[in-house]
N, C-alpha and C positions, 0 to 999 in steps of 0.2 A: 525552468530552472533558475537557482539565484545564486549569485556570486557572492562569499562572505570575504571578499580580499581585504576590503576597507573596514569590515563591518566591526562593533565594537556594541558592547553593553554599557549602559546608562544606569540602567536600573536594575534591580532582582530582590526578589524578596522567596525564603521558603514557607510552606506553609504542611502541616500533613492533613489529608482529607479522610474522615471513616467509612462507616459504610453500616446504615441506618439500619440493617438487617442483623448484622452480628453485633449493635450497641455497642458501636466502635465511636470516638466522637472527634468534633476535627480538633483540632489544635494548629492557634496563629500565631506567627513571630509578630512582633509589634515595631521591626525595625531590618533593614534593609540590608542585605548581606556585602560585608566590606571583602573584599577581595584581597588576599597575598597576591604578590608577581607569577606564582607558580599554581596556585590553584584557578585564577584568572587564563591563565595561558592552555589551561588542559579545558576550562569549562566553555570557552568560546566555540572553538571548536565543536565539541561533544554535544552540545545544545543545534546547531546550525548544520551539521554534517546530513543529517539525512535530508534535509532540504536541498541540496544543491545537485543531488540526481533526481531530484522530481520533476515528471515533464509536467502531470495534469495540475490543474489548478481548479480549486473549489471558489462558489459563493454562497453565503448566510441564503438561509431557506425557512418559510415559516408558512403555514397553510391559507395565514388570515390576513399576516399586515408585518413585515419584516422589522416593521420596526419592533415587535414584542416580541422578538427574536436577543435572548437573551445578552449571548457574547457579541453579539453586533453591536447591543447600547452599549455595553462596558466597555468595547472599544474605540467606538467615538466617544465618548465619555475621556480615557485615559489619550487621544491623538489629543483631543480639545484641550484639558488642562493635567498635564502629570501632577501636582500636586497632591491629589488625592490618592496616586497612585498607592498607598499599602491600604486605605481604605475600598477600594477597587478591587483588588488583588485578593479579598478577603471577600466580597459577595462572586469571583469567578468560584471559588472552593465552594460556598456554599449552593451554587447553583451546583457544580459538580457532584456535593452527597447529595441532593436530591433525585440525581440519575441514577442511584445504587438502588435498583428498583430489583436486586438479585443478590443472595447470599452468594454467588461466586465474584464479584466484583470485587476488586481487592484493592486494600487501603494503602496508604503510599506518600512522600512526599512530595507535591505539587510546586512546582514552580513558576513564577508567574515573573517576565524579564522584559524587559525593554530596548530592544534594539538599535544602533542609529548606522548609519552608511550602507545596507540592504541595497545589490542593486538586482532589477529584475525587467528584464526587457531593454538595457542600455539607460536607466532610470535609477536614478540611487535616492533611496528611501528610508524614514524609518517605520519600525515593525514591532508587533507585540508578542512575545512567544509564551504561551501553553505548555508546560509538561510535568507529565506523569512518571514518576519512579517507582513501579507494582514493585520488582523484585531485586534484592540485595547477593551480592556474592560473598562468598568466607574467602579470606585472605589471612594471611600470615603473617605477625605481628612479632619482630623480633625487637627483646628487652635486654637492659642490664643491669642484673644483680648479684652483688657479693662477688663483684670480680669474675663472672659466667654471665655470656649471652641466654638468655631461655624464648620459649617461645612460645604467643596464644592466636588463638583464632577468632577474628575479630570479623564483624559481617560491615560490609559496605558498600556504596554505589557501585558499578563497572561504568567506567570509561569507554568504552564499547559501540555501548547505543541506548539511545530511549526509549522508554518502553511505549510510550503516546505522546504525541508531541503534534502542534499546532502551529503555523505561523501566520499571522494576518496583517499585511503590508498595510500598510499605512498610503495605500494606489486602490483608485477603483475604475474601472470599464462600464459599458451601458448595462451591462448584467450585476452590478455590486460588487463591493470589496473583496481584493483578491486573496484567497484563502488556498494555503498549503495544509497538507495533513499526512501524519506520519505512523504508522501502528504497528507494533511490533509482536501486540501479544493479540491475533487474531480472534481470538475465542470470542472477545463481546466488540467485535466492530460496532455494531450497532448503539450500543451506550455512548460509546466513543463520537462519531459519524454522525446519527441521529437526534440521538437523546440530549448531550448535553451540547456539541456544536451544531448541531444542525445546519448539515450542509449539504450541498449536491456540487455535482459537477458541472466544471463552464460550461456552456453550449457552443462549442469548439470542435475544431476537426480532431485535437486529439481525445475529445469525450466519444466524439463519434467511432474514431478509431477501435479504442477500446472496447467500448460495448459490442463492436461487431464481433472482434478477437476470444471473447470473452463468451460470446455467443456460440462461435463456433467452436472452440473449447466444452463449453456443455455438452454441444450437440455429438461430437466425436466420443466423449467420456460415456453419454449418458443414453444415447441411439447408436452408434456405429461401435464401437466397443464392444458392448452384450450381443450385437447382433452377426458382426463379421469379425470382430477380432481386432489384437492389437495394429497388427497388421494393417490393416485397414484403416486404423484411427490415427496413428501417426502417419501413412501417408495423406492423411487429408488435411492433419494439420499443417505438414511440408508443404503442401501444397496452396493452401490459402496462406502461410508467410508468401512466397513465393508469387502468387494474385497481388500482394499488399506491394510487394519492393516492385514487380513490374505495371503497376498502374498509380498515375498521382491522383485519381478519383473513381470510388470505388462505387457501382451501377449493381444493383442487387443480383437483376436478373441475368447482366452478362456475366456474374461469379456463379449463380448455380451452373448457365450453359455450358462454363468451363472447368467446373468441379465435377459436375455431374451429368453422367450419361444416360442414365434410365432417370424417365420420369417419376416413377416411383421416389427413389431418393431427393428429386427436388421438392414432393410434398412431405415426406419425413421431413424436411428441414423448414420447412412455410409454417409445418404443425407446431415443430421443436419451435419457431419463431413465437409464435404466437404464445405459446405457454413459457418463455423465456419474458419474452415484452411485461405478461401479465404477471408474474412473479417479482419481478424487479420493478413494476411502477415505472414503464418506459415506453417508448418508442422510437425502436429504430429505422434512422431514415433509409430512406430505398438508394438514395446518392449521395456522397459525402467525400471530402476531401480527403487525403490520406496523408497523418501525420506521420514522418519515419522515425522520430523517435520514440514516439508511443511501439511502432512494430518493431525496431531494435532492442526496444528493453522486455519488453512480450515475448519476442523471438528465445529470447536468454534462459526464459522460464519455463518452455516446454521441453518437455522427456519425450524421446521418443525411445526410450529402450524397452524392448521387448525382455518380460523375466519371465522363466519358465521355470518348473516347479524340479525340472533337471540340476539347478545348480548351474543352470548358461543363460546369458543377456547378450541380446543380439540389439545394439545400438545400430540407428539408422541417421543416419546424416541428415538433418534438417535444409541444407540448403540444396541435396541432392532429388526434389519431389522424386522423379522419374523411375529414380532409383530401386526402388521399393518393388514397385509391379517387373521391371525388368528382369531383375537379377533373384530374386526371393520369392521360392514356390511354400504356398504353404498343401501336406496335405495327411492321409491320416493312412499308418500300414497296419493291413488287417492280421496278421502273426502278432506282431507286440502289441495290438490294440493301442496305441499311442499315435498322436500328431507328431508330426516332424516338420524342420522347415529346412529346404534346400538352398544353397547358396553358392552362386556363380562368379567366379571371379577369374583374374589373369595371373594374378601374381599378389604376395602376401604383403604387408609393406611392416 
C-alpha cells in the first residue's frame, strides 16, 4: 500500500484516446493542466485513492527483452528528464489506441500525471500515474435567468473513482519497477493488464497468497458447488480463510489433509489444480508464506449466503468454518418434493 499524506502533483496533462474500431480518433492538449485551489484539492485525492488499499504490487513483463516493453521506456524516459513530459504523455495514448483491438473498448479521457512525495514501504518517492475515464455521469446544472433559477443536465467526471488507473513508483526491487494497478470496469482486464501495461504480479507472498485463494475460490464455484451444494462450497471457503489466519506458511498437502477427508476430493482439487495453473499461465508453489493482508481483503469479498428459489438466504458466518456442518442439515422431503435445510440454534439474537 502507499501513503499519499505528503503526496502532491507536479505535472498533468489531459489527453482523449479512440478506439481504432469505431474510427474514433485521439485528440491531444498541447499544454498542461493549471489547477484552481478547489479542483486541485478534489483531483489529488480521486486520482491516488484506489492506490492506497492496494496490497499486490505488479512488475513490467515482456516475453522477449523488457526493455521493448512499452510503458517501462516511457517511464524511464519521463523519471530521467520531465521535460519532454507532454511529448511522452502523447506516445502513452498512442500506445493505448493501439490496444483497442475490440469494438467494445471504450474511448475516454486519459490522463497522464506526475507525482512527487509517494511514500511506499517507509520510502518517499516520485511516481507516474496512468488514467482512464470510460464513463461520465449526468448531473444537474443549476442557471440564472430573467430573474428564475432553471435547470440543465450536463454529463461529467464522478469524483468517485477511476475507471483504470496505473501507478509506477519511480522504486525498483530485483524483480523491476514497482507497478500498482487499479480497474474498475472488469469486462476487458485484459487490454488493461496485458495489452497495453503489460504486467504481472511480484513474485511475493502476497502474489502467492492470492493465487492460492483464487484457486480455491474456482475450485469451490466450479467442482464443489455443482456437485454438493451451496452448502458445501461456502463451508470450504470458511474453512481455507480459516487454514490462511491459523498458519504463517501455507504446505500444500498439509491443507488438502485438513480440508479434506476422502481422498477422492484431494484429487478433484490436484485435477482443478492443474487445469487452473494451465489456464492462467502459472504455477503454484506447494509452500508459501502467508500474507494477511492479501486474506483480510480476499476474506471481505466472499459470499457465503445461501439463496433459495423460496425467497430465504441463509447466510453463514465466514469466521465460524465449523459451523456449517454442525448446526445445518441439508435434506430433501418426499410429500413436497423440495430440499429443505434445517437449523439448530439456542436462542434468536
Amino acid at each position: 500500500m502507499i501513503s499519499r499524506k505528503n503526496a502532491s502533483i507536479s505535472k498533468c496533462i489531459i489527453h482523449k484516446v479512440g478506439n481504432k474500431h469505431n474510427n474514433t480518433k485521439n485528440a491531444f492538449s498541447e499544454n498542461e493542466v493549471v489547477f484552481d485551489e478547489a479542483s486541485y484539492e478534489l483531483m489529488l485525492p480521486f486520482l491516488l485513492r484506489p492506490f492506497t488499499s492496494a496490497v499486490q504490487s505488479y512488475r513490467f513483463n515482456h516475453h522477449a527483452d523488457i526493455s521493448l516493453n512499452e510503458i517501462n521506456t516511457y517511464s524511464q524516459q519521463l523519471f530521467a528528464d520531465e521535460a519532454n513530459f507532454i511529448d511522452i504523455s502523447k506516445h502513452v495514448v498512442k500506445h493505448l489506441y493501439e490496444q483497442s483491438n475490440s469494438a467494445q473498448i471504450k474511448t475516454g479521457d486519459v490522463l497522464v500525471v506526475l507525482f512527487e512525495g509517494i511514500t511506499y514501504n517507509e520510502i518517499t518517492t516520485n511516481a507516474i500515474g496512468i488514467f482512464k475515464i470510460e464513463n461520465k455521469v449526468n448531473f444537474f446544472q443549476t442557471y440564472l435567468e430573467n430573474n428564475s433559477y432553471d435547470v440543465l443536465v450536463q454529463k461529467g467526471i464522478s469524483s468517485k473513482k477511476v475507471d483504470k488507473g496505473c501507478l509506477i513508483l519511480n522504486q525498483s526491487d530485483t524483480e523491476g519497477r514497482i507497478v500498482f494497478s487499479a480497474d474498475n470496469n472488469n469486462y476487458d482486464t485484459q487490454y488493461w493488464i496485458n495489452h497495453f501495461l503489460n504486467i504481472k504480479y511480484a513474485d511475493d507472498a502476497n502474489s502467492h497468497t492470492q493465487q492460492y485463494i483464487e484457486l480455491c475460490k474456482g475450485f469451490s464455484e466450479d467442482i464443489l458447488k455443482p456437485s454438493y451444494g451451496n452448502q458445501e462450497q461456502n463451508s470450504f471457503l470458511a474453512k481455507t480463510i480459516d487454514f490462511f489466519k491459523d498458519h504463517e506458511t501455507v504446505h500444500v498437502e498439509t491443507f488438502k489433509e485438513e480440508l479434506f477427508e476422502e481422498d477422492k476430493h484431494k484429487t478433484l482439487f490436484d485435477d482443478y489444480k492443474k487445469t487452473f495453473e494451465g489456464e492462467k499461465d502459472l504455477v503454484i508453489r506447494n509452500q508459501f508464506d502467508v500474507a494477511e493482508l492479501v486474506v483480510n481483503k480476499e476474506k471481505k469479498k466472499i459470499k457465503t449466503d445461501i439463496k433459495l428459489d423460496t425467497h430465504i438466504q441463509i447466510k453463514l458466518d465466514i469466521d465460524a468454518p465449523d459451523a456449517s456442518s454442525e448446526y445445518l442439515e441439508r435434506g430433501y422431503d418426499d410429500d413436497k418434493k423440495m430440499f429443505y435445510y434445517k437449523v439448530f440454534f439456542n436462542s434468536e439474537g
